[in-house]
C-alpha positions in Angstrom: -6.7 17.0 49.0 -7.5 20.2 47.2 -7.0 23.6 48.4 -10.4 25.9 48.0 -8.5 27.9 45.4 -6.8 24.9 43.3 -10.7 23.4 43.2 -12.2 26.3 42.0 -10.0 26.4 39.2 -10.6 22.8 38.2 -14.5 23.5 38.5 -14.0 26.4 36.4 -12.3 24.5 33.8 -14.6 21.9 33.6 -16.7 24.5 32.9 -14.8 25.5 29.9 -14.4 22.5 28.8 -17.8 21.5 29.2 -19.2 24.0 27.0 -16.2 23.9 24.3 -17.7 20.2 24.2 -21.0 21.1 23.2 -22.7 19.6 26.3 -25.7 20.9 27.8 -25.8 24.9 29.0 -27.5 23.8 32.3 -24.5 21.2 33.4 -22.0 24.3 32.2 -23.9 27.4 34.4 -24.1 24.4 36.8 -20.5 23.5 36.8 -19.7 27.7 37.0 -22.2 27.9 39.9 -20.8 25.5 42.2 -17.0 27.4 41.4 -18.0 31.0 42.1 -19.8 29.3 45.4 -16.9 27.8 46.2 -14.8 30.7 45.5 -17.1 33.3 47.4 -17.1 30.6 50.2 -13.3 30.9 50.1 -13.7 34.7 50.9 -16.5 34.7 54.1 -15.0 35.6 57.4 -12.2 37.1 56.3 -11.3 40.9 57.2 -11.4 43.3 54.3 -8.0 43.7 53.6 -5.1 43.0 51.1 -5.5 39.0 51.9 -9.3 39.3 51.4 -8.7 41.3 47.9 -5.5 39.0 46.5 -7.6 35.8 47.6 -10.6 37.6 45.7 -8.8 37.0 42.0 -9.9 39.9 40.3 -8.5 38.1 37.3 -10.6 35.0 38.3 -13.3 36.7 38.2 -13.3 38.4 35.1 -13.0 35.0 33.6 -15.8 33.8 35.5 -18.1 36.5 34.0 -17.1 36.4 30.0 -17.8 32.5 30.9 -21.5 33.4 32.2 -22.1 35.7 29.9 -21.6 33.5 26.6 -25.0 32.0 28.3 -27.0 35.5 29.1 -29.7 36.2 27.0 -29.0 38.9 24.6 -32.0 40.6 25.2 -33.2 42.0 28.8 -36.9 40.9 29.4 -39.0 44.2 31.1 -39.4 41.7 34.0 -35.4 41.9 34.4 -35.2 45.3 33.8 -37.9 45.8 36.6 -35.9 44.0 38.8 -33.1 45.7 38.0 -33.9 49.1 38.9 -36.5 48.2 42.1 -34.6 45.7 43.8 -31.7 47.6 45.0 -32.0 46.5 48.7 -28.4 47.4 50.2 -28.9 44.4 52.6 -28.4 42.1 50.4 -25.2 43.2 47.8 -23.9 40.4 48.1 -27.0 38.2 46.0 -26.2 41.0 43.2 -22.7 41.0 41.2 -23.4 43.8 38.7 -21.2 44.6 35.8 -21.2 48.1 36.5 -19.7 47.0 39.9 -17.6 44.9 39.0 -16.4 48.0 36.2 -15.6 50.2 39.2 -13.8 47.9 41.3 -11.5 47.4 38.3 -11.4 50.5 36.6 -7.9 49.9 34.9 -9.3 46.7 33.4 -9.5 47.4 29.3 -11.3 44.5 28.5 -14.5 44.7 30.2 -15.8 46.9 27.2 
């Protein structure tokens, strides 16, 4: 049986090697869906703390991101952007992963440019 951590990895890579197949961009954010659920799912009830932050893969995640954003749009639609700047409801961080955030948490991280 697969660990949580060991099955996110193979979801993720499946991913990859979904899209560096040429299959559909729906089965890929699919495929990189389920693995970031499964990773975040990973992280829920445990304490903020060194565990919660090794188990959180920084590393992981930056992966995770480059991989999603080969499918973003390149352009922001005003609906987006409206979104963007009106939705800020602190209740719920946890539906919104910005880049900016993401930036700050890892500040020593050179490739995010």
């Amino acid at each position: 049986m697969c660990s949580f951590s060991s099955y996110q990895d193979i979801l993720f890579l499946r991913a990859v090697l979904s899209r560096k197949k040429g299959r559909s961009s729906e089965d890929t954010v699919g495929l990189l869906n389920e693995a970031s659920q499964t990773h975040f799912g990973s992280l829920k009830g445990l304490p903020l703390g060194p565990k919660y932050f090794t188990q959180m893969n920084p590393d992981f995640l930056m992966e995770m991101v480059k991989e999603y954003l080969i499918f973003a749009p390149t352009q922001v639609s005003i609906l987006m952007y409206v979104y963007m700047q009106y939705s800020k409801d602190p209740g719920r961080v946890g539906d919104r992963v910005s880049l900016l955030t993401l930036a700050e948490w890892m500040a020593g991280f050179l490739d995010l440019e």
